[in-house]
Gaussian input, Z-matrix of N, CA and C with variables (Angstrom, degrees):
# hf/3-21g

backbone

0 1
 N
 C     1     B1
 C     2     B2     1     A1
 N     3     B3     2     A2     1     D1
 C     4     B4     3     A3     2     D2
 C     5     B5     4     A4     3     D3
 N     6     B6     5     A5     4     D4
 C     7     B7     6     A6     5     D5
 C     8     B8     7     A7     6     D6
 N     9     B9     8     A8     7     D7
 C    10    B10     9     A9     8     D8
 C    11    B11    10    A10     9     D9
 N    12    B12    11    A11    10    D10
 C    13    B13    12    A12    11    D11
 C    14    B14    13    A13    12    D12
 N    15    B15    14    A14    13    D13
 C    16    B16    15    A15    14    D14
 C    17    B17    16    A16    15    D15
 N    18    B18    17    A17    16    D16
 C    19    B19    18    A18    17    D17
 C    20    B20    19    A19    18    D18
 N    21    B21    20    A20    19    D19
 C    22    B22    21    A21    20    D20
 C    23    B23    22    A22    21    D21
 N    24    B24    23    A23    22    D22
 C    25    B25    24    A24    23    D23
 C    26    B26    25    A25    24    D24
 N    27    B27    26    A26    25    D25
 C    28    B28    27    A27    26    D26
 C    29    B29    28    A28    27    D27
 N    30    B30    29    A29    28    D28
 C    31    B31    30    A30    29    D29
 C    32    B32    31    A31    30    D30
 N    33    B33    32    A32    31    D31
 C    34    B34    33    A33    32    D32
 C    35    B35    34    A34    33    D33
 N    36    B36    35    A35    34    D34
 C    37    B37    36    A36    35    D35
 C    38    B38    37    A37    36    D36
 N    39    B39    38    A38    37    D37
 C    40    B40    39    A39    38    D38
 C    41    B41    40    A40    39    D39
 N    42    B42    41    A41    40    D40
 C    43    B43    42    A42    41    D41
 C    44    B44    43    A43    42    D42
 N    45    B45    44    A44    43    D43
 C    46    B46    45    A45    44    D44
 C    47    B47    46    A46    45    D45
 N    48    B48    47    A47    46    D46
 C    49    B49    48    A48    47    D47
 C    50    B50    49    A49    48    D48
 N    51    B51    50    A50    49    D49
 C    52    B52    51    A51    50    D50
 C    53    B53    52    A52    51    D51
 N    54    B54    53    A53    52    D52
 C    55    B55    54    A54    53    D53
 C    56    B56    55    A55    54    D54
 N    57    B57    56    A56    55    D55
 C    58    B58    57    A57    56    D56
 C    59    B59    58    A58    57    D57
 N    60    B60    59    A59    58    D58
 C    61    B61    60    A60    59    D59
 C    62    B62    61    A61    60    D60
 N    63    B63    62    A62    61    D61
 C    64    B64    63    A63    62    D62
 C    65    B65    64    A64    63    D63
 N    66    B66    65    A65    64    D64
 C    67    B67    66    A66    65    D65
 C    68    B68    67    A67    66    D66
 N    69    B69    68    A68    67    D67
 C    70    B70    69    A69    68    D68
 C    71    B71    70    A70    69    D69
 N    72    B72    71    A71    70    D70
 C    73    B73    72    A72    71    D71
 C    74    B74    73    A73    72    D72
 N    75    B75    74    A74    73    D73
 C    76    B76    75    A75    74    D74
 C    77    B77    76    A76    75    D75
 N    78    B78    77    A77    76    D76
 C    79    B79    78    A78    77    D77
 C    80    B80    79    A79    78    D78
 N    81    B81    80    A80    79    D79
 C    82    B82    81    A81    80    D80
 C    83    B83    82    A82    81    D81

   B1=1.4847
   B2=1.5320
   B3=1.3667
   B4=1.4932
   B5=2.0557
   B6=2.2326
   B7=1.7345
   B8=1.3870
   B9=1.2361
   B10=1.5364
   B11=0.9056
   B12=2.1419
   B13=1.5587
   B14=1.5848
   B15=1.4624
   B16=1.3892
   B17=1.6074
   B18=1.3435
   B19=1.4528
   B20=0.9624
   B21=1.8665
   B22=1.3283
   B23=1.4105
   B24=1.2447
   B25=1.6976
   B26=1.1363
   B27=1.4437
   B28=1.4185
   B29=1.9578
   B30=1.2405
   B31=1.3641
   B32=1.8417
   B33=1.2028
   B34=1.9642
   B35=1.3664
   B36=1.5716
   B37=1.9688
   B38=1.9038
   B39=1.6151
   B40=1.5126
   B41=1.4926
   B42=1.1328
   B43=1.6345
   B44=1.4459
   B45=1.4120
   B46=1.8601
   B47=1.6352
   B48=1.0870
   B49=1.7261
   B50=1.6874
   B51=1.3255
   B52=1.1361
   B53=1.7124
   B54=2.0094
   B55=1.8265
   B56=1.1236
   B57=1.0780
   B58=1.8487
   B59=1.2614
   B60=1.5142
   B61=1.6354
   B62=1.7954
   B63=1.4608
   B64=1.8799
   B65=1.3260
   B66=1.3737
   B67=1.4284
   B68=0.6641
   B69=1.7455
   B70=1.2315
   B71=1.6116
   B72=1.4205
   B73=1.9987
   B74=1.2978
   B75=1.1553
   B76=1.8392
   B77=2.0732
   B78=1.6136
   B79=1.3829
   B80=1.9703
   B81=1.2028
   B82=1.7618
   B83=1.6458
   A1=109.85
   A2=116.76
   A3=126.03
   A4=83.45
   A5=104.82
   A6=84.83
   A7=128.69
   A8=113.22
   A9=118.90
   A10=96.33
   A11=116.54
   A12=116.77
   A13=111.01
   A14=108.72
   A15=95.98
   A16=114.32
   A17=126.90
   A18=110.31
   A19=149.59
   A20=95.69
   A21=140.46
   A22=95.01
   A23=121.10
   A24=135.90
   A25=94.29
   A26=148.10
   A27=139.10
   A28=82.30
   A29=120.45
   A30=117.15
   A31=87.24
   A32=100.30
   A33=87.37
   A34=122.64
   A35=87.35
   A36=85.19
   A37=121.79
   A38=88.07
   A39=96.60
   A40=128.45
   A41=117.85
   A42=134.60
   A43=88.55
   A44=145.29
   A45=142.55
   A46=81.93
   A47=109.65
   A48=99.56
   A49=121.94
   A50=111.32
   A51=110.59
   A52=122.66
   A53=106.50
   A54=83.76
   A55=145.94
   A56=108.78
   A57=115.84
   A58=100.68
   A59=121.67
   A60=123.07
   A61=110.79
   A62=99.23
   A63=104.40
   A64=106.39
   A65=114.26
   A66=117.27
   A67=126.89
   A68=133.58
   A69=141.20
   A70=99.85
   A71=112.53
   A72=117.35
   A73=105.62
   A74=111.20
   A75=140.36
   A76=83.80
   A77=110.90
   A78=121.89
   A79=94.79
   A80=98.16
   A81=110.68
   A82=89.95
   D1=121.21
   D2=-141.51
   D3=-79.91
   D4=-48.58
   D5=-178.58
   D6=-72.94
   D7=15.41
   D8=-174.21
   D9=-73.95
   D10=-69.81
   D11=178.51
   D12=-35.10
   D13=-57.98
   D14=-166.02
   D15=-51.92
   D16=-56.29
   D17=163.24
   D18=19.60
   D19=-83.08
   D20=-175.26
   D21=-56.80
   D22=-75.33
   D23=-174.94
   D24=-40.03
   D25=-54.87
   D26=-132.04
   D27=-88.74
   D28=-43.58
   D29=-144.16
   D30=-86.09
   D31=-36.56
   D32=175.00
   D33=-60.20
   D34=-34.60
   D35=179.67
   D36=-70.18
   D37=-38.23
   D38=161.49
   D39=-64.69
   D40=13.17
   D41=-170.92
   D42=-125.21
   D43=-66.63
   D44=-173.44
   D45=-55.82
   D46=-57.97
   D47=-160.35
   D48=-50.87
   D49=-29.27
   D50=175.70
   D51=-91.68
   D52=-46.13
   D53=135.87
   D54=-26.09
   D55=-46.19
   D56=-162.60
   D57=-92.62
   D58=-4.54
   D59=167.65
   D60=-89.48
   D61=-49.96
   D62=174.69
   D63=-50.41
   D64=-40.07
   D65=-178.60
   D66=-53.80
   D67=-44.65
   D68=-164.48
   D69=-99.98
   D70=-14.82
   D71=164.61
   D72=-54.28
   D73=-64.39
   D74=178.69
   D75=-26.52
   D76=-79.35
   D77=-126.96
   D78=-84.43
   D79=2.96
   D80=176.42
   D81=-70.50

């Protein structure tokens, strides 16, 4: 099911994205 993948993708990127936000909280 082609929107499942898409989903999936949306919710991983929304997971780096919010790392890559603490991260850059952290590096302030």
């Amino acid at each position: 099911n082609l929107n499942n993948i898409n989903k999936i993708e949306i919710k991983e990127t929304i997971k780096l994205t919010k790392n890559f936000l603490s991260f850059m909280k952290n590096m302030i």
